[in-house]
C-alpha positions as CSV (number, residue, x, y, z in Angstrom):
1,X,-32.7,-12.2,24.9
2,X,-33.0,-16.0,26.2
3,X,-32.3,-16.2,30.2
4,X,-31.4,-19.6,31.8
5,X,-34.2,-20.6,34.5
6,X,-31.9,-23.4,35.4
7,X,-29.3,-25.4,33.3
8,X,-28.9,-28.1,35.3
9,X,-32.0,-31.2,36.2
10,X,-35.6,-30.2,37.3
11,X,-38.4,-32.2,37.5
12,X,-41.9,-31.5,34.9
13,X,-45.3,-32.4,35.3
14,X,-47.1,-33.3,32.0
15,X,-51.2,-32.7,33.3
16,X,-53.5,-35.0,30.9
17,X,-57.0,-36.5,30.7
18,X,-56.3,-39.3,33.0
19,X,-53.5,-37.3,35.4
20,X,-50.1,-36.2,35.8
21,X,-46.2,-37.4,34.8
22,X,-43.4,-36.7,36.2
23,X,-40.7,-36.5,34.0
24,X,-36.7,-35.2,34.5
25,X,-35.7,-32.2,32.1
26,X,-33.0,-29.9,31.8
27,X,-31.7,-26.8,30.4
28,X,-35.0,-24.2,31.1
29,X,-35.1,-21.0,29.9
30,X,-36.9,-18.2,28.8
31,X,-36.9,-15.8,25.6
32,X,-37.8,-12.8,25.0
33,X,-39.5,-12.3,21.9
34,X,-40.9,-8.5,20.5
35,X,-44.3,-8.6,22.0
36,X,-44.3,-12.1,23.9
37,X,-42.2,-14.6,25.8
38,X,-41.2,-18.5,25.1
39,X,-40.5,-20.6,27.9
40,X,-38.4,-23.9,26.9
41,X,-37.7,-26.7,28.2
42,X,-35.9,-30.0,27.2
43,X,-37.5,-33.4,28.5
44,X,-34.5,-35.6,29.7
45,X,-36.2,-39.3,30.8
46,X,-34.0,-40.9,33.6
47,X,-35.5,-44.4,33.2
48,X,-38.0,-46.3,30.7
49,X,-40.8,-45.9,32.7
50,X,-40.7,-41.8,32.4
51,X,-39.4,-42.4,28.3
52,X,-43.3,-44.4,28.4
53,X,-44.8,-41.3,30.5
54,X,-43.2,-38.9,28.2
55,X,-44.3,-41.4,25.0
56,X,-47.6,-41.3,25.8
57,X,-48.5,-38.2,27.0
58,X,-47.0,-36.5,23.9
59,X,-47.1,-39.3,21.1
60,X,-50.0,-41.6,21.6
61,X,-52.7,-40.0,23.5
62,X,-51.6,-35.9,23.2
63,X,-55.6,-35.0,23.1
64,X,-56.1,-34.5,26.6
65,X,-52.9,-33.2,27.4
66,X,-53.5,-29.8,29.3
67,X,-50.9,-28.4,31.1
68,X,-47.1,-28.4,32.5
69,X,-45.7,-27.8,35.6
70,X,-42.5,-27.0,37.9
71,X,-42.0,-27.1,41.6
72,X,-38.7,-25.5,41.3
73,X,-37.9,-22.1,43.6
74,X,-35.3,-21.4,41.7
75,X,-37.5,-21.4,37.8
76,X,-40.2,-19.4,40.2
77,X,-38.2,-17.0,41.1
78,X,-36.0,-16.1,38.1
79,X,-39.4,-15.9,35.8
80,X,-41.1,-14.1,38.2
81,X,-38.5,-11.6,38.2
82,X,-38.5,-11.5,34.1
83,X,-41.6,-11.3,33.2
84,X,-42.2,-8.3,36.0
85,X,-39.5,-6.3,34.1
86,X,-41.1,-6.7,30.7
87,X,-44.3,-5.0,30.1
88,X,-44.3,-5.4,26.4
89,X,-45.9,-9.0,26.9
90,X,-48.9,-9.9,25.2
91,X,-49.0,-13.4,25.3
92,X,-46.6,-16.7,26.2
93,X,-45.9,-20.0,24.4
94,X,-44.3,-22.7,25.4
95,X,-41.9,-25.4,23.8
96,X,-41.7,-28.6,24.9
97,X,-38.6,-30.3,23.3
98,X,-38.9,-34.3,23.2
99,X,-37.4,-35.6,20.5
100,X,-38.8,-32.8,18.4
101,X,-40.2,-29.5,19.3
102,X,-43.6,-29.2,20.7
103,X,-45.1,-25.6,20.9
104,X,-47.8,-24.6,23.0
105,X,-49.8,-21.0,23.4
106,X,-50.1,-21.2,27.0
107,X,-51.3,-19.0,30.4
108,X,-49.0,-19.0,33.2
109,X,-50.2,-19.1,36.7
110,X,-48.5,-19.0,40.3
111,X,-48.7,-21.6,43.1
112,X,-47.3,-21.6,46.2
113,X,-44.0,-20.4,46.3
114,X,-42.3,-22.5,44.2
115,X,-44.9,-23.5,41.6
116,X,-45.7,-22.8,37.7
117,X,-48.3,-23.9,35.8
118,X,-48.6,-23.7,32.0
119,X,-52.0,-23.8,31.3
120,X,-52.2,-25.0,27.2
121,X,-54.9,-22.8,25.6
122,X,-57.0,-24.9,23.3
């Protein structure tokens, strides 16, 4: 079962060794698998400098890269909801699409009232 977070533009912070980028994406969701969930997203730079944020978080210098983030009420609120109703799970991953698929095992922590936090389990 996949559930749409929000189809339209949002706005995801990649957390790395040196900081944080913002970078537009679109067309989050969530899936629930047999015993986990995925939560997807799909990177969608507005200008060159976030396609060089995105670059080289991701493609050059992806060592120290450690966590995502939204500030979106309306992806807090519709995962909140989801995973509350599923007890069956165990763990979450996370894909990052950007020009390919990037997969992440990943905890999930709340932050103020509109926040998520992905937190990339090494």
């Amino acid at each position: 079962m996949i559930r749409s977070l929000r189809k339209g533009s949002t706005t995801v912070e990649l957390w790395y060794k040196y900081g944080s980028e913002s970078i537009a994406a679109k067309n989050t969701e969530v899936e629930l698998m047999p015993d986990y969930a995925v939560f997807r997203t799909t990177l969608k730079p507005v200008d060159g400098n976030q396609k060089d944020d995105a670059d080289n978080v991701l493609k050059k210098d992806n060592t120290g890269f450690n966590k995502i983030s939204f500030s979106d009420q309306q992806i807090h609120d519709i995962a909140s909801k989801f995973l509350n109703a599923y007890d069956q799970i165990k763990y979450l991953k996370f894909e990052l699409i950007y020009e390919k698929k990037y997969c992440f095992n990943v905890s999930l922590e709340l932050f103020n009232d509109d926040g998520l936090i992905f937190i990339i389990n090494a």
